[in-house]
C-alpha positions, -999 to +999 in steps of 0.1 A: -422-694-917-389-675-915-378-649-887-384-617-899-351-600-889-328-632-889-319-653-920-324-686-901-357-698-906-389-707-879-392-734-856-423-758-864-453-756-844-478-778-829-516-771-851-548-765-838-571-795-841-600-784-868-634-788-851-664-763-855-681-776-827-670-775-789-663-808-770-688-831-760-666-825-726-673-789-720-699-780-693-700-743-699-727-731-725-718-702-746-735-673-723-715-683-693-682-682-713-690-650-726-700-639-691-663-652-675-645-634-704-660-602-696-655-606-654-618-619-661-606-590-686-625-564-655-599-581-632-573-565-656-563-596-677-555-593-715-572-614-739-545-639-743-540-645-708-581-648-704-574-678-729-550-695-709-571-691-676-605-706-691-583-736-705-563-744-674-591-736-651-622-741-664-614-767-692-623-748-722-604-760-750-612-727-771-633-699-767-638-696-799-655-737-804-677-728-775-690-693-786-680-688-824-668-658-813-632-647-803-624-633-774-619-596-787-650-600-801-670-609-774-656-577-758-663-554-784-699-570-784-705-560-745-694-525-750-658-524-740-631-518-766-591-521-757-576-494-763-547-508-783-543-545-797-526-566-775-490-575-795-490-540-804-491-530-765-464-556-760-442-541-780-447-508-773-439-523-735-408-537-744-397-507-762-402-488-734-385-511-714-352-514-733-355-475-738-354-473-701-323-496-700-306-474-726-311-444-708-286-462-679-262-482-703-255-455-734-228-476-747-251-511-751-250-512-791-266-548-787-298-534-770-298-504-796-301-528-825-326-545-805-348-517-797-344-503-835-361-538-848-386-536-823-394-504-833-396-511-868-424-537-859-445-514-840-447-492-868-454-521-890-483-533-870-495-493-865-498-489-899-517-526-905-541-514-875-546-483-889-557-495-920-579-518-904-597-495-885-580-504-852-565-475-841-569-434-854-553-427-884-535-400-872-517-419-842-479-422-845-457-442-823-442-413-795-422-428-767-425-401-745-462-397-747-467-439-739-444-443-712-470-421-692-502-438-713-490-470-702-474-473-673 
């Protein structure tokens, strides 16, 4: 798949190995995944990084094999909603971030560019989550009013 604001195109990726059934290998039944996923994102860990920590640590290939659930889902289930998706929330970080550095360096035209395109995304993705169902439908992406939200 191409880059979405460069003309070169996408480096190939590695594919997920199609299985609708967990390992014969995993030792953790479906309840006690669902119970770690929970405790982990209380610690303060997003959903991606939950992923990464029941791989490396607890040898759980996917969450999804093992519960047939994803890992959002499995919150939603027990009661608690994230406020924002997660790659939204990323770039709204980032944005913030290189808005900060603007605010130091006026003359970076570099970082302007960069933080235009970035911003273009974010109201990309806030209009696809909005549709969705994700977030309000009268949310709008205001700088100001998330560097104190999520900081």
């Amino acid at each position: 798949m191409a880059r979405m604001h460069k003309s070169r195109r996408g480096k190939s990726g590695s594919k997920k190995v199609y299985r609708t059934q967990p390992p014969e290998w995993v030792e953790m039944s479906a309840e006690d995944v669902e119970k770690k996923v929970i405790e982990l994102y209380n610690e303060g860990y997003e959903p991606s990084m939950i992923g990464m920590i029941l791989r490396d640590r607890f040898g759980i290939p996917s969450v999804r094999q093992v519960t047939g659930k994803r890992i959002v889902e499995i919150l939603i289930e027990s009661g608690i909603k994230p406020r924002y998706p997660e790659d939204l929330k990323s770039l709204i970080r980032k944005a913030l971030k290189l808005r900060r550095h603007l605010e130091v360096h006026k003359k970076d035209l570099h970082n302007r560019r960069g933080l235009q395109l970035i911003e273009a995304k974010i109201w990309r993705l806030s209009n696809y989550y909005k549709e969705k169902g994700y977030l309000p439908v009268d949310w709008s992406y205001d700088p100001e009013k998330l560097r104190v939200e999520l900081s």
